[in-house]
C-alpha positions as CSV (number, residue, x, y, z in Angstrom):
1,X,-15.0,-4.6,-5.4
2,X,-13.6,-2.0,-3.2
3,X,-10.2,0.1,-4.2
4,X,-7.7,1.2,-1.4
5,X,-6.4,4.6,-1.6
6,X,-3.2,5.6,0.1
7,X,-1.4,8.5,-0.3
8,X,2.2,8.2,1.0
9,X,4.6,10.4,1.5
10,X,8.7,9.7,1.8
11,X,11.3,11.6,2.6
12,X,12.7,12.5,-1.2
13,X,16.5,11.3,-0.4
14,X,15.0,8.1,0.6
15,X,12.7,7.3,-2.4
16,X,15.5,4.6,-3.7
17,X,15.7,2.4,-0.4
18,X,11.4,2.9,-0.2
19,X,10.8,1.7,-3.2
20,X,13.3,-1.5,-3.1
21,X,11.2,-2.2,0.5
22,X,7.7,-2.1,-1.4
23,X,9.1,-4.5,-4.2
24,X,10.5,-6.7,-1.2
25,X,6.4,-6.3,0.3
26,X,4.3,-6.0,-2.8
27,X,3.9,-9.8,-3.0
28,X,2.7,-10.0,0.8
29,X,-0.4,-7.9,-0.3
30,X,-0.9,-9.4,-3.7
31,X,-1.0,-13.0,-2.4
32,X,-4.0,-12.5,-0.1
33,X,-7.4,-13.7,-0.6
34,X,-9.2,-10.9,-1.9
35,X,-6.7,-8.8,-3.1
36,X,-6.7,-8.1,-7.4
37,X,-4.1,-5.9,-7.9
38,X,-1.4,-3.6,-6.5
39,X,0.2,-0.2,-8.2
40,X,2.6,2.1,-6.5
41,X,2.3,5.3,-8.6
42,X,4.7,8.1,-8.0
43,X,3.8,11.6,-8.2
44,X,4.9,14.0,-10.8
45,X,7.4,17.0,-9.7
46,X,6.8,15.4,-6.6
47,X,9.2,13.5,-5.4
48,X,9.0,11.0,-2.1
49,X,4.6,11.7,-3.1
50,X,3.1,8.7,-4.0
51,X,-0.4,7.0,-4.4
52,X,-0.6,3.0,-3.9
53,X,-4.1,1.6,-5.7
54,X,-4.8,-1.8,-3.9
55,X,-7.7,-3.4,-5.5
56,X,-9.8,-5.7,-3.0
57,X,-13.0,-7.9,-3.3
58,X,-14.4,-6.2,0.0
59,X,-12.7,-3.8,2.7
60,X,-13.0,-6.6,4.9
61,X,-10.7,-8.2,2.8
62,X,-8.1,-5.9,3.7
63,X,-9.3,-4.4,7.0
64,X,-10.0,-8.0,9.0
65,X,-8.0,-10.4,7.0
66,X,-4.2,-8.7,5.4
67,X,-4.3,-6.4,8.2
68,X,-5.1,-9.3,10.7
69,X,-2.6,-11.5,9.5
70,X,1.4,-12.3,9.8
71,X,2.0,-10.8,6.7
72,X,0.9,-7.5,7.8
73,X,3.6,-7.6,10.5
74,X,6.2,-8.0,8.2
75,X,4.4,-5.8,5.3
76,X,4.4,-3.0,8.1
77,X,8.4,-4.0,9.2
78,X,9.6,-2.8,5.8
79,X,7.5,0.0,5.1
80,X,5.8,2.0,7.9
81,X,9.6,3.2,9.0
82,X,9.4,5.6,5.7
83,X,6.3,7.3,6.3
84,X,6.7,10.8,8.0
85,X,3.2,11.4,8.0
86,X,1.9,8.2,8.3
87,X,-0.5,7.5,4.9
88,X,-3.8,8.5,5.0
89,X,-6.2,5.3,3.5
90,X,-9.2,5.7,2.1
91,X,-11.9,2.8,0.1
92,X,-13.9,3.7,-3.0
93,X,-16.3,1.5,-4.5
94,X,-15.1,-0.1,-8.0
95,X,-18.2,-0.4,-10.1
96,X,-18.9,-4.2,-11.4
């Protein structure tokens, strides 16, 4: 088990319309092969910060299979037009 780190962050004033998109995507991640859980976690006294945990079976998982799929096209659609820097994503290994 592998967990996806991504640290995102939003302009502040659009934190309301960003986090209606991700419950709008959150389902395109969590129904993938592979993928056992999704948080969105938002920063303290930071606002438009946040860090999105995606737990996955393998980085392949999410690297070759959400990422190479349809769903990514649309999971990108909604959300890449809030990031200003793009997200930086990192994998950590889950022990188990």
């Amino acid at each position: 088990m592998i967990l996806e780190h991504v640290h995102i962050t939003i302009a502040p004033e659009r934190t309301a319309d960003y986090l209606a998109a991700f419950e709008r995507a959150r389902p395109l991640v969590q129904r993938q092969v592979g993928c056992h859980g999704c948080r969105l976690l938002p920063k303290l006294d930071a606002p438009g910060e946040f860090l999105l945990l995606i737990e996955w079976e393998s980085k392949a998982h999410h690297t070759e299979g959400f990422r190479g799929g349809a769903e990514y096209r649309e999971w990108s659609a909604l959300l890449h037009p809030f990031y200003d820097p793009f997200p930086t994503v990192d994998y950590y290994s889950l022990p188990g």
